[in-house]
N, C-alpha and C positions, 0 to 999 in steps of 0.2 A: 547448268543443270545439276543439281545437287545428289541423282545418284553417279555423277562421272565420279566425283569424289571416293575419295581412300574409305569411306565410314559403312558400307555396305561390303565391302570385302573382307570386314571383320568377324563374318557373320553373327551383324547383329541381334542382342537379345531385346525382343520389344514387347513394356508389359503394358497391358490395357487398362487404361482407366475407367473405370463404368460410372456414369453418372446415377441418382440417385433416381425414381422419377420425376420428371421435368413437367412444371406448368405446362397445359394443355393435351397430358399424356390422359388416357383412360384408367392409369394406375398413379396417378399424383393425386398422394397423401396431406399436402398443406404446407410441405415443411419449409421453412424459416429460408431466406437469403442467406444469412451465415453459417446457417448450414449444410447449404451445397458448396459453398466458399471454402468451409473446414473438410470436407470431405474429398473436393479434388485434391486439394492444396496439399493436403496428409500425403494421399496415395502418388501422387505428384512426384514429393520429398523425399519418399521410402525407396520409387524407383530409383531415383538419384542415386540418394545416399546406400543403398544397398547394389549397384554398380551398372545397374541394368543400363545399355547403351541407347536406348530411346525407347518413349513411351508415345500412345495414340489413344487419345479422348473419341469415347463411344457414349451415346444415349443408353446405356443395356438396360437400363431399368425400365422404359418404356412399351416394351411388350405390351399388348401389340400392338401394330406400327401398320398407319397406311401407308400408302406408295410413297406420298407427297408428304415433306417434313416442314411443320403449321411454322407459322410467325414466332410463337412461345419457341419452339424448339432451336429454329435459327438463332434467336435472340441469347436464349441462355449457355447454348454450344458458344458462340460469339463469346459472351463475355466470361465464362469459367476458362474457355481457352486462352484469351487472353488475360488471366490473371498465372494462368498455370506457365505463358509463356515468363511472365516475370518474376518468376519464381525461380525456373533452371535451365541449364546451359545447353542440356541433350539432347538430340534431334528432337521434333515431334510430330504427329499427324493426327489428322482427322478422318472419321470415320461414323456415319449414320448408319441406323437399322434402315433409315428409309431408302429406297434405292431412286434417291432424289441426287442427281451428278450437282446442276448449280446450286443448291445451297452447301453440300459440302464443298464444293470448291471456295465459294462465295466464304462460308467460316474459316475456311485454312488459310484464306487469301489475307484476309481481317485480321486474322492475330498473328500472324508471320509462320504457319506450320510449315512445314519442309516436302511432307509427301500426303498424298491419301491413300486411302485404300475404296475400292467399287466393288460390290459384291454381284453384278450380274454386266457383264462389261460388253459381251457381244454374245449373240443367239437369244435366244428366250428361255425361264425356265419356268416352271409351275409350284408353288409350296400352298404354305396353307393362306398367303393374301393375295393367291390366284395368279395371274401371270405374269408375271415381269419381263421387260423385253431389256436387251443392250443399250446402253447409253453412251459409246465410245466417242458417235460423232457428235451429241451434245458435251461432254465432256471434254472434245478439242476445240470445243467452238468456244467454248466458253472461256475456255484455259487462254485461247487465243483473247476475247474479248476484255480480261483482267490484265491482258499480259502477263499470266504468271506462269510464263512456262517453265520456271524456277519451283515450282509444286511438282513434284515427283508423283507421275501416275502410278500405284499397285493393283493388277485385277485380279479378281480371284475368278479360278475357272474349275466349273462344276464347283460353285456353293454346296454345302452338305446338307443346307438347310434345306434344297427346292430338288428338283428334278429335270433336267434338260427337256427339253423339246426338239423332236426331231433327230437326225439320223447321222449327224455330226459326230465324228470319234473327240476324245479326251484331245489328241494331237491336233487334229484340224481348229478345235475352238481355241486352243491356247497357239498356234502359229495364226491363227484373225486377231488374238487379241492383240498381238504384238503388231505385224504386218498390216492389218485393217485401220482396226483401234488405238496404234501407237502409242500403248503402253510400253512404260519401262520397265516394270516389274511386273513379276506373278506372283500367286499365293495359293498354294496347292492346301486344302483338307478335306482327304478321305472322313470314312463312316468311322475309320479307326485309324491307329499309328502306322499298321501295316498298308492299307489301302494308300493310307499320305506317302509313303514311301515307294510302294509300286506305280503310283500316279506322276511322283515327283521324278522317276527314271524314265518315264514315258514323255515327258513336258519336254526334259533335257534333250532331248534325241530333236526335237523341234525347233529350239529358241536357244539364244545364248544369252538373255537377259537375265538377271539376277531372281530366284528361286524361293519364297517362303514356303516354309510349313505354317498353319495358319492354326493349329490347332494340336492339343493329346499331348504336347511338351511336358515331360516334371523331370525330376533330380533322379527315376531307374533309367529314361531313356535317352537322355541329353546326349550323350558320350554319340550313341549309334545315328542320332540327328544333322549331329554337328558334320558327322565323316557324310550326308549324303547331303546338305542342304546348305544354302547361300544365308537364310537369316531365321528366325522364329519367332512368333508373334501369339505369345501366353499369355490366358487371362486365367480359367478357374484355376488351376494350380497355384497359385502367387496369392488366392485369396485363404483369408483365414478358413481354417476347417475343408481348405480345397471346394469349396462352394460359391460358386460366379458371384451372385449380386454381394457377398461380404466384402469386409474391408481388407486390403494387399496388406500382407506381414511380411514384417520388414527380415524375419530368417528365411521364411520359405526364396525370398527373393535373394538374398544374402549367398545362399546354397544353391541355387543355380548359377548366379553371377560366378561363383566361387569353382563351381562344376566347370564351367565355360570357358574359366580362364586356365584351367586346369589341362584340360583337355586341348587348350591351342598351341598347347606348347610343345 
């Protein structure tokens, strides 16, 4: 299992790749094959080369997003991820808007990614594409079915995006995800940096699995992250102008990697 390993106790920095819109999205503009190729490929690189210890391909551009993730979207997750895996060396994962378990498993499985992430993993929550229920035991079933129990489960509990269901504390869903759902890791984001952090002291007291902050990361609060959390998983910060769907710049990444290493010493 690839989180026993030494690379998660480094508290890794993980930057997100956001795709462009993808054929069959409701927001796909027409654009070109080599230029969803130049665009992961870039953002890809810059993690790399600017020190970041793995990165995780996301549809972000896709907004909005049904439950279920179309054939286009399998298809093009599949092959950018596998171009981005021949590209570099450092962990990677996969991760959908859709809170669809087998085709993210099915894409991470395909290109050799190392972990995912599940945005609603046990309980139900509500946002704005209505309910979404737990996927843990399709997500074991499947995991089983690929054999790939070498993909590293991450769950996030309490999404920032939805609203829980029901009468469950913050502790009880993150000790199901782990204990029910046999995930390896969590992924803690509050409404803000504060809530990630009083959330992420609360999870502790439950689990001894390995702890993300999922969100609100930049170059003022790294230093105070680092001293409470297991890894970090940044996306608008690292892009140009600090705005999610633009392109990752290679200083903004540069000065966190730099912050990160700064501070482990």
């Amino acid at each position: 299992m690839f989180i026993i390993n030494n690379w998660y106790k480094s508290k890794p920095l993980i930057g997100m790749i956001g795709c462009p819109p993808l054929p069959g999205s409701g927001a796909y503009t027409g654009m070109e094959r080599e230029k969803y190729i130049d665009c992961v490929l870039q953002e890809a690189r810059t993690l790399q080369e600017g020190g970041f210890d793995g990165m995780m391909l996301q549809n972000i551009g896709d907004l909005p997003v049904s439950k279920e993730a179309s054939a286009e979207t399998i298809a093009w997750m599949s092959s950018l991820g596998a171009l981005i895996r021949s590209e570099v060396n450092i962990p990677f994962g996969i991760s959908l808007l859709e809170d669809d378990p087998e085709p993210i498993l099915a894409v991470a499985h395909a290109v050799g990614a190392q972990f995912v992430r599940l945005k609603v993993y046990v309980g139900a929550m509500v946002g704005p594409d209505g309910i979404v229920e737990g996927v843990a035991a399709r997500v074991q079933r499947y995991r089983r079915a690929l054999m790939a129990q070498h993909i590293t489960v991450f769950a996030d509990v309490f999404d920032r995006t939805r609203m829980p269901l029901g009468n469950f504390t913050l502790e009880e869903m993150a000790h199901e995800a782990v204990w029910f759902g046999k995930a390896e890791g969590l992924v803690i984001t509050g409404r803000n940096l504060l809530q990630s952090f009083e959330f992420h002291e609360r999870v502790k007291t439950v689990t001894d699995v390995p702890i993300w902050i999922g969100g609100g990361v930049d170059v003022d609060n790294i230093e105070q992250v680092m001293e409470k959390t297991d890894g970090m998983i940044i996306g608008t910060s690292i892009k140009k102008g600090g705005k999610l769907l633009e392109m990752i710049d290679l200083e903004r990444v540069k000065r966190l990697a730099d912050l990160k290493r700064k501070f482990s010493v």
